[in-house]
C-alpha atoms as one frame of an Amber mdcrd trajectory, in Angstrom:
protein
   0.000   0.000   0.000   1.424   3.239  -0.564   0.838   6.870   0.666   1.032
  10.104  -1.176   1.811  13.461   0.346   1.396  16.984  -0.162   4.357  18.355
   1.209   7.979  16.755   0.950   8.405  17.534   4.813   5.317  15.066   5.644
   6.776  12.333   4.288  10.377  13.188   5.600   8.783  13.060   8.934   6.907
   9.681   8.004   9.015   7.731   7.044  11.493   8.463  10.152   8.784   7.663
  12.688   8.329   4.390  10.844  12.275   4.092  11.328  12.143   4.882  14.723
   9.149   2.574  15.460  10.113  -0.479  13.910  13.922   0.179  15.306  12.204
  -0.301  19.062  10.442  -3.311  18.128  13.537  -5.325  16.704  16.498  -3.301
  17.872  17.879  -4.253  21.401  19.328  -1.921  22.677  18.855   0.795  19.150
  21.652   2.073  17.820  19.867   5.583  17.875  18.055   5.848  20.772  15.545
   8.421  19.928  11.997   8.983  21.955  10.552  11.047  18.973  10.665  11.838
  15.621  12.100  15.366  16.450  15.313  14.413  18.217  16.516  13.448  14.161
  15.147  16.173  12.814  14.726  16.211   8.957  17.808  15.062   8.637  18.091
  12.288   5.696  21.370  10.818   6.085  20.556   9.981   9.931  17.744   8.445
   8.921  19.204   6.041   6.025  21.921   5.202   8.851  19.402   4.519  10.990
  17.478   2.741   8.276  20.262   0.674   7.458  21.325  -0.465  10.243  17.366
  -1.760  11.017  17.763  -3.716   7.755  20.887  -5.626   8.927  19.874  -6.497
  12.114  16.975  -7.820  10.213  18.192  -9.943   8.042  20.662 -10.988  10.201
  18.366 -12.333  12.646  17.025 -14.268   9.394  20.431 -15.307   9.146  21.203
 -17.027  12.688  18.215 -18.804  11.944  19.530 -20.972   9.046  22.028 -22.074
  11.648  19.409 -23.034  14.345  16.146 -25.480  14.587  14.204 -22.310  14.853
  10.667 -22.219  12.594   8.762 -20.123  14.022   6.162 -20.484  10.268   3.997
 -23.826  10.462   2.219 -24.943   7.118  -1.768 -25.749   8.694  -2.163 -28.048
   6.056   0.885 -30.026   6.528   2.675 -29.485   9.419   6.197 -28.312   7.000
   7.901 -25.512   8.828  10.109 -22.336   7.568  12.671 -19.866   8.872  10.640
 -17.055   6.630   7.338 -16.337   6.220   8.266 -15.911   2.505   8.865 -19.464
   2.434   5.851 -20.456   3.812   3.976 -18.635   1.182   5.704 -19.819  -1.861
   5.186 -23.396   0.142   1.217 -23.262   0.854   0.882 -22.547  -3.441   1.639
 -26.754  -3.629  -0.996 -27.208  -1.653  -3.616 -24.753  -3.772  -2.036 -25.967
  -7.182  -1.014 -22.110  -7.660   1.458 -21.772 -10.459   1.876 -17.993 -11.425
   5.012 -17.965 -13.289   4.441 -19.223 -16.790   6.762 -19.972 -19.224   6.522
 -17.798 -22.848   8.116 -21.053 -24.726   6.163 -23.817 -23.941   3.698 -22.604
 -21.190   4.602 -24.829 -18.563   3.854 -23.139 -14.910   5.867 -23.307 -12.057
   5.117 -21.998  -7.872   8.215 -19.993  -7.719  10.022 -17.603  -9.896  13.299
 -19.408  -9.272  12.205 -22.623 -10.312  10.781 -20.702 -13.587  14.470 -19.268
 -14.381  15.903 -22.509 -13.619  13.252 -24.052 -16.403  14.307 -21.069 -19.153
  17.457 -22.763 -19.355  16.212 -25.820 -20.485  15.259 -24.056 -23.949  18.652
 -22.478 -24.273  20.791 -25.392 -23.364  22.861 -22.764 -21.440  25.781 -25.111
 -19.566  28.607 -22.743 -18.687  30.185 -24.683 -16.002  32.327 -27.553 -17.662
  34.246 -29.876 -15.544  38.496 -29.715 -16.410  37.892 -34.033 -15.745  35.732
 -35.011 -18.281  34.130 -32.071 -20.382  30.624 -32.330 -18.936  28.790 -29.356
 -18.387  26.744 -27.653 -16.287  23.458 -24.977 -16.177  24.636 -24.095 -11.712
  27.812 -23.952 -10.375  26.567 -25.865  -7.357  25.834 -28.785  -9.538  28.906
 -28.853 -10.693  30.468 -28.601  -7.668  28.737 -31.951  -6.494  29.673 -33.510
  -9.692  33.610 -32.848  -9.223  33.655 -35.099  -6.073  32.610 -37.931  -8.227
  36.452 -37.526  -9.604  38.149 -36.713  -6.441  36.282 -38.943  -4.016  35.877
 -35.783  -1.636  33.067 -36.403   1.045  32.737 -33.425   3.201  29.950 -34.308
   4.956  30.463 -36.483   7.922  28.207 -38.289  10.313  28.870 -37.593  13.941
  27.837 -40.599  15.142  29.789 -43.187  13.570  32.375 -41.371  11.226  30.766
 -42.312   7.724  31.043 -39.527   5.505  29.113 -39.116   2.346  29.546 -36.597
  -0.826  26.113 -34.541  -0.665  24.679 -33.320   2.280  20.876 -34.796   1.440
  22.841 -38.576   1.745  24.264 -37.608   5.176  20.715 -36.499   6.388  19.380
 -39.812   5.156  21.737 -41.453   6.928  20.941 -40.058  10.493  17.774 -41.373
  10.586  19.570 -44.902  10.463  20.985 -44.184  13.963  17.496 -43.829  16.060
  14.787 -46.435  16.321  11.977 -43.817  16.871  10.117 -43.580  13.896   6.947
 -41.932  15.103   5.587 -40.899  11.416   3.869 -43.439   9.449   2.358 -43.044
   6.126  -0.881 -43.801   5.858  -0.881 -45.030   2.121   1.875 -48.249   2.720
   2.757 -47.576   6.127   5.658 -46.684   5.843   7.726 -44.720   8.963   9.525
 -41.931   9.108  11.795 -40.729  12.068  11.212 -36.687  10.931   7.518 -35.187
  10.010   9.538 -33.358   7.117  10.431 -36.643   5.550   7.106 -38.327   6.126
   5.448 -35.074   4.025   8.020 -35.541   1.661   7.388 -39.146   0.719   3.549
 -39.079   0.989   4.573 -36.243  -2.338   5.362 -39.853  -4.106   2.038 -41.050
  -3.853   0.190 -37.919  -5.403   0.795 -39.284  -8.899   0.110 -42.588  -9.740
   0.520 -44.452 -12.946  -2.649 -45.832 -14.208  -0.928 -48.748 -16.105   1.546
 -50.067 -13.783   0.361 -48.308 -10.271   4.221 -46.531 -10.156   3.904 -43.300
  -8.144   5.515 -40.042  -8.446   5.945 -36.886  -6.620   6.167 -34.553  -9.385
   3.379 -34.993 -12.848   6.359 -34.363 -14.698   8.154 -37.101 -13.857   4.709
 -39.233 -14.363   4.067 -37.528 -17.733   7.840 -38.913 -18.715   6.762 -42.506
 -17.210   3.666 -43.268 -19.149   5.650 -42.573 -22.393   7.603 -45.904 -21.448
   3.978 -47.695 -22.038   3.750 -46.086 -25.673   5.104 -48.218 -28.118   3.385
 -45.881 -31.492   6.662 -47.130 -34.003   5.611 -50.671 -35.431   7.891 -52.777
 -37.919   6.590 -53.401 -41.226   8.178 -57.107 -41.282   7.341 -58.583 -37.715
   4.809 -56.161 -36.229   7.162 -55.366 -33.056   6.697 -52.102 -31.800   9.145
 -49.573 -30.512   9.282 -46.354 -28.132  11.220 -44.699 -30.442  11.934 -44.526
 -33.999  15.548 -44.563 -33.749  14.865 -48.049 -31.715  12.508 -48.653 -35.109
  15.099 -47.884 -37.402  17.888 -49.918 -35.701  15.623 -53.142 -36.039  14.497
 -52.883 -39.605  18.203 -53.495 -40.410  18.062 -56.905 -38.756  15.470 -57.814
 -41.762  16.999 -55.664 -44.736  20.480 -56.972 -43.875  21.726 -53.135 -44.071
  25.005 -52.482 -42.928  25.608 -48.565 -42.962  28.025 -48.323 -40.581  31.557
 -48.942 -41.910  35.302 -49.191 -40.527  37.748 -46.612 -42.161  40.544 -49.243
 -42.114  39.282 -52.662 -43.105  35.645 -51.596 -44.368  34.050 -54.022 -42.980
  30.452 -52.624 -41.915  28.435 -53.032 -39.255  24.215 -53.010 -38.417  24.622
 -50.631 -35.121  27.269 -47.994 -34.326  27.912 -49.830 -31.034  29.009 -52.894
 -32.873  31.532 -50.642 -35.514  32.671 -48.840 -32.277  33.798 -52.290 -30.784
  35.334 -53.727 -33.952  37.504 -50.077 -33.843  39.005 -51.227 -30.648  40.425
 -54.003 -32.899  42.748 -51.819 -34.734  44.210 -49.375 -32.103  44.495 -51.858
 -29.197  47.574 -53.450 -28.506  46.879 -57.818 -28.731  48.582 -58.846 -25.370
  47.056 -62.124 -24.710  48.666 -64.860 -27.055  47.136 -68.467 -27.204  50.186
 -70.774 -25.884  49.147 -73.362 -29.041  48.550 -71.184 -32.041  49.737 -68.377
 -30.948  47.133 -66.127 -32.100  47.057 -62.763 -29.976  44.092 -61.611 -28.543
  43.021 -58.274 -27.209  40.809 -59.457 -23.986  42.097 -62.299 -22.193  39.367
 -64.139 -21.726  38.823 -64.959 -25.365  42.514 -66.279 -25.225  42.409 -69.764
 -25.674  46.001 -70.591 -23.320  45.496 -74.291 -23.016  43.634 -77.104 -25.278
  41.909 -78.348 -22.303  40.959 -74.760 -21.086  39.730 -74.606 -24.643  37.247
 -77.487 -24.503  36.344 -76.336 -21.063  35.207 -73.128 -22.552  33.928 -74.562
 -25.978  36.132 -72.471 -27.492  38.688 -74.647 -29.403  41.275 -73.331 -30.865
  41.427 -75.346 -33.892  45.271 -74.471 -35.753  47.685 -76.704 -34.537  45.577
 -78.378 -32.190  45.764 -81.930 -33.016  49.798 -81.675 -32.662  49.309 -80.275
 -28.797  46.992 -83.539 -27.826  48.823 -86.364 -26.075  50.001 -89.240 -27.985
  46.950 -92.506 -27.429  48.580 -95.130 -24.814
């Protein structure tokens, strides 16, 4: 709501007493310890100190409470609790279904303008964090960050209790619950217990959206939107009637029938059906053929496929037929 005045004085002198007010109800002891409006004056730089320093003993009281069980905002529906009443009102739109941020692309709603920029990225394929390791990239720098201990093995987070120590911090919060018995919270859909109320609302999420072919749950209707496409076979083969998810799946099969071979090796040119098989075959020409077969001597790139013995051949049905019947024993 806002206030218009006549006179640039009136809202000078407005504006400090709301200063001064709201500085007694949080500040203890003030840092300007005024009884009325006209011990500052119209002085405007006093009152942005003064306004100032109200904000930053604000927010960091909002602060200290991130490091504390304090949440002092209960959900009525649920029971979920928040350091910020902000939070509590982005939280209470799950409940009502409201979705005000819409996306211009593809008009997909979302509860929380964060989670709405986070989508926009999605239709720019915007990945500006890369990992040094292995190339992969990233749309946040936090996700990143968690995907760079999978190559150094760091696990920050350690449990107090026992000394296991995990990579993400959501894994070492599981893991706490495996240290106390008391499991008060039970779901009511498969009875299921929980030792926090926060985890019991978060799994009965993963019943709101149930598969109607195969009775899988989900928490999210995106994720059950992606499901049910794994019960749509649409692409059928002309030849055998077999059906596919995907046409690429489709297209891969036909060539079992045609006998097409499009895929072909640079050095020998012999082709292949499927890029997998051509990318194996490859490995044939660059890899070094350690494994030599103590009768024939053929090398071998795998060891396994190296037949060392006649009798570890037959054991294997895998004979090696040169020069075997010169390696057998004499009859007695």
């Amino acid at each position: 709501m806002y206030m218009y005045f006549k006179f640039q004085p009136q809202m000078n002198r407005r504006s400090l007493t709301f200063v001064i007010s709201a500085a007694r109800r949080i500040c203890t002891p003030a840092s300007w310890p005024f009884t009325n409006v006209s011990t500052l004056g119209n002085d405007p730089t006093r009152a942005q100190s003064a306004a100032r320093a109200l904000l930053k003993r604000a927010a960091s009281k909002n602060h200290h409470r991130t490091h504390s069980d304090e949440k002092p905002h209960a959900c009525d529906i649920c029971g979920m609790a928040y350091t910020r009443k902000s939070s509590l009102l982005v939280h209470t739109r799950a409940h009502e279904g409201d979705k005000p941020f819409i996306c211009g692309l593809c008009g997909r709603a979302f509860a929380q303008q964060s989670d709405l920029d986070k989508h926009k990225l999605s239709h720019t394929n915007s990945r500006p964090y890369k990992c040094e390791v292995c190339d992969k990239a990233f749309d946040f720098r936090s996700k990143l960050a968690t995907h760079k201990r999978m190559h150094s093995s760091e696990k920050p987070f350690s449990c107090e209790i026992c000394g296991k120590a995990y990579s993400q911090r959501s894994s070492l919060n599981n893991h706490r619950a495996t240290h106390t018995e008391d499991k008060p919270y039970t779901c009511d859909i498969c009875n299921r217990a929980f030792s926090r109320k926060t985890h019991l609302v978060s799994h009965c999420l993963t019943h709101s959206f149930v598969c109607g072919s195969c009775g899988r749950s989900f928490s999210h209707e995106s994720d059950l939107s992606k499901h049910q496409l794994t019960h749509e076979k649409p692409y059928s083969c002309q030849f055998c009637g077999k059906n596919f998810k995907h046409s690429s799946k489709l297209a891969a099969h036909k060539r079992t029938h045609t006998g097409e071979k499009p895929f072909i090796c640079q050095i020998c040119g012999r082709g292949f059906s499927q890029p997998g098989s051509l990318k194996a075959h490859q490995v044939t020409h660059t890899v070094e053929k350690a494994y030599e077969c103590d009768v024939c001597s053929k090398a071998f790139i795998n060891p396994k496929k190296a037949c060392r013995s006649p009798t570890q051949s037959l054991r294997r049905k895998t004979i090696c037929l040169r020069n075997l019947w010169q390696s057998l024993p004499a009859p007695k």
